[in-house]
N, C-alpha and C positions, 0 to 999 in steps of 0.2 A: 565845435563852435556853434552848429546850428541847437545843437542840445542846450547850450548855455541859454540860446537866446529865446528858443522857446520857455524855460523855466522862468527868465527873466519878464515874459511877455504874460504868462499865467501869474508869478507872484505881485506882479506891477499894476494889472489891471483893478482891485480891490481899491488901489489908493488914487490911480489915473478917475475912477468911476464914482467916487465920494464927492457929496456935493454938487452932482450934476442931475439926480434925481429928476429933479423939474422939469428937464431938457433931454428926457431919458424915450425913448421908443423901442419897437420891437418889429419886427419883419419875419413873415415866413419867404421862403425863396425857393425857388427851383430854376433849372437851366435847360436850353436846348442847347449843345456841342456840336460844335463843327470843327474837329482836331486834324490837326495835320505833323506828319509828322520827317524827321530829319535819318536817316539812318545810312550806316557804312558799315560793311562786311569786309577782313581781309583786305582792307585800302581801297574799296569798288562800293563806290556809290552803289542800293540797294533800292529799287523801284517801290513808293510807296502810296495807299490811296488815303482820302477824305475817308474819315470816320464820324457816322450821326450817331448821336446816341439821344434817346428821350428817357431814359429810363436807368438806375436810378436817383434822382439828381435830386436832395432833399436838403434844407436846413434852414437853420432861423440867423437873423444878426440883429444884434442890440446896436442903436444909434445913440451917441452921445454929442449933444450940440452946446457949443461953447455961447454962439449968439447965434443968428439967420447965416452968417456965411461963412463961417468954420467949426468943424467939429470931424469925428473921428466914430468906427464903428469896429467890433470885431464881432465873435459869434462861432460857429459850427456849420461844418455840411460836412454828407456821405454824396461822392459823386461818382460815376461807370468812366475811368479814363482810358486809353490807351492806344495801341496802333496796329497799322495793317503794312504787313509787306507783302512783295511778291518776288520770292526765291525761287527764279530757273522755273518758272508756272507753276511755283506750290505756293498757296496762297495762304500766310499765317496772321490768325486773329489777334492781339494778346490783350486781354485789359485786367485792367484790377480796382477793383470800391476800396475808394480811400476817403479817410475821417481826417478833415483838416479844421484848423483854427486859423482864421483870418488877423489881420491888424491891417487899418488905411484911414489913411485922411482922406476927408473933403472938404471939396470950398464950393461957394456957389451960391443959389437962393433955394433956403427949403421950403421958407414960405410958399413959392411957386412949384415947390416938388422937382428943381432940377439943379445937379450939382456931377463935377467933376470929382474922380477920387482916383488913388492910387496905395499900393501897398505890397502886400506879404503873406505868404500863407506856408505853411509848416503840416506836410500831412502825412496821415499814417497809412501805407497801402495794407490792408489787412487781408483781403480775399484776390489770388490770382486765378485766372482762366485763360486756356488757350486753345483755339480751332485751329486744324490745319486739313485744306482745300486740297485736294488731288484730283483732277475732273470733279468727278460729278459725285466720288468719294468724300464722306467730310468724318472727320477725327478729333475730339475734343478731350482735357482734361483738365482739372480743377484742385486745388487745394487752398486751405486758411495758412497766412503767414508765410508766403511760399518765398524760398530761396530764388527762383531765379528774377525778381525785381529787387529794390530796395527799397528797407524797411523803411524808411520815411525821406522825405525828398520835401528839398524847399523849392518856390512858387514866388513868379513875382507878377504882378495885375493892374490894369489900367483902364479907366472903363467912366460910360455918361450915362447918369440916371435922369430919365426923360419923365415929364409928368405922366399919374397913371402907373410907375411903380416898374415901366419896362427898362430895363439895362440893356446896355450893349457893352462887353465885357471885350478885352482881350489878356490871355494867360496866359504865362512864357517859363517850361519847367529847365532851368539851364542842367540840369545832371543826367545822369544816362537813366531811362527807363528800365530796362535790363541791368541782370547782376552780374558783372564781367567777371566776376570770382568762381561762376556759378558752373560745375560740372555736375553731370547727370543725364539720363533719360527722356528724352522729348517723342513719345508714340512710336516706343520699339527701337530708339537711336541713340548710341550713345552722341550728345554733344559735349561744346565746351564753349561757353558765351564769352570767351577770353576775344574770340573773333570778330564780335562786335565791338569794332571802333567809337562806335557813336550809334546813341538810340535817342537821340532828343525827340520834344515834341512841343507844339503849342497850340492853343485853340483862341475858338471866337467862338462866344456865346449869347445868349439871347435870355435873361435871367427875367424873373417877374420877381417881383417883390412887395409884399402886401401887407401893409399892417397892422397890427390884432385886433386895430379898435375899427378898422375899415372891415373887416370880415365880422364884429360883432356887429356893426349897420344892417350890412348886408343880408345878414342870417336873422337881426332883431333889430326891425328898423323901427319900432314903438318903445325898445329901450325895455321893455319887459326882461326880469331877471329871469335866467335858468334855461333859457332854451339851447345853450351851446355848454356843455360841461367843460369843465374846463378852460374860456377861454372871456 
């Protein structure tokens, strides 16, 4: 189902986007994260902490505006997601960079650079990692496209764009983080994620958002061509 509607969301946009040129902008973005997350082992609540991440939290969104108070935006980012538990005083990392495609509406006044929005996002976990804490021991490993999450996961977002380009976001991933299918090897052990009842998570974030033609000011405030390649 989520496959359809991604497809539906990449072939739709071409013809949703025709005709609004005039009304068309672009945003680079990035995010501070402050995730929190939900997790159950074996029917026992599992103790778990605030995760910050700065790093690495990139991508751009295309804005499409109807008039001043409605219009719509999607785009791309690679974001560091994940969560912390602490099993029996073993303290385990896990996160994964995921590539997602947004779709939301907003309403509001852009004129004044502030509007409400909400939406959807569809994303691809590509790189996992995981640490694991034993005192003052630490143990970490890594792989691309790894089995014990899921290969993509939908997202849903709620959030106020304040003038000046700063968001205050909230994101809410309803499916398990972890791959309850997933047997194997975790640092010399054999497991089995079947155990994990529940690995939700959700964050609050802190986004900036900037757009190409305020960063060509900025970098070329006399309007001289060629001093920013590319932009």
């Amino acid at each position: 189902m989520h496959k359809r509607l991604l497809l539906l969301l990449l072939f739709s946009l071409p013809v949703l986007c025709s005709g609004l040129y005039s009304q068309f902008s672009k945003e680079n973005s990035g995010e501070i994260i402050f995730a929190f997350s939900d997790v159950e082992k074996s029917g026992l609540e599992v103790p778990t902490k605030m995760r910050f991440t700065l790093f690495f939290h990139a991508g751009q969104n295309y804005h499409y505006n109807f008039n001043n108070y409605l219009g719509f935006f999607t785009g791309y980012g690679i974001r560091n997601i994940g969560i912390i538990t602490d099993e029996n005083d073993i303290i385990y990392k896990r996160r994964t960079y995921s590539a997602g495609v947004p779709l939301a509406i907003k309403i509001g006044s852009f004129r004044h650079h502030i509007n409400l929005y909400t939406g959807g996002e569809y994303e691809l976990f590509f790189h996992y990692k995981q640490k694991q804490f034993i005192g003052d021991s630490k143990n970490k490993q890594s792989s691309w496209f790894s089995n014990r999450t899921k290969r993509f996961a939908p997202s849903y977002f709620a959030g106020i764009q304040f003038p000046g380009g700063v968001n205050l976001k909230f994101k809410y991933y309803p499916e398990n983080f972890l791959n309850t299918n997933f047997k194997g090897v975790d640092f010399g052990i054999p497991v089995d994620y079947s155990e994990y009842n529940r690995t939700q998570f959700f964050y609050i974030s802190l986004s900036f958002n900037i757009k190409q033609q305020d960063i060509r000011k900025l970098y070329n405030p006399d309007g001289e061509p060629g001093r920013i390649a590319g932009l």
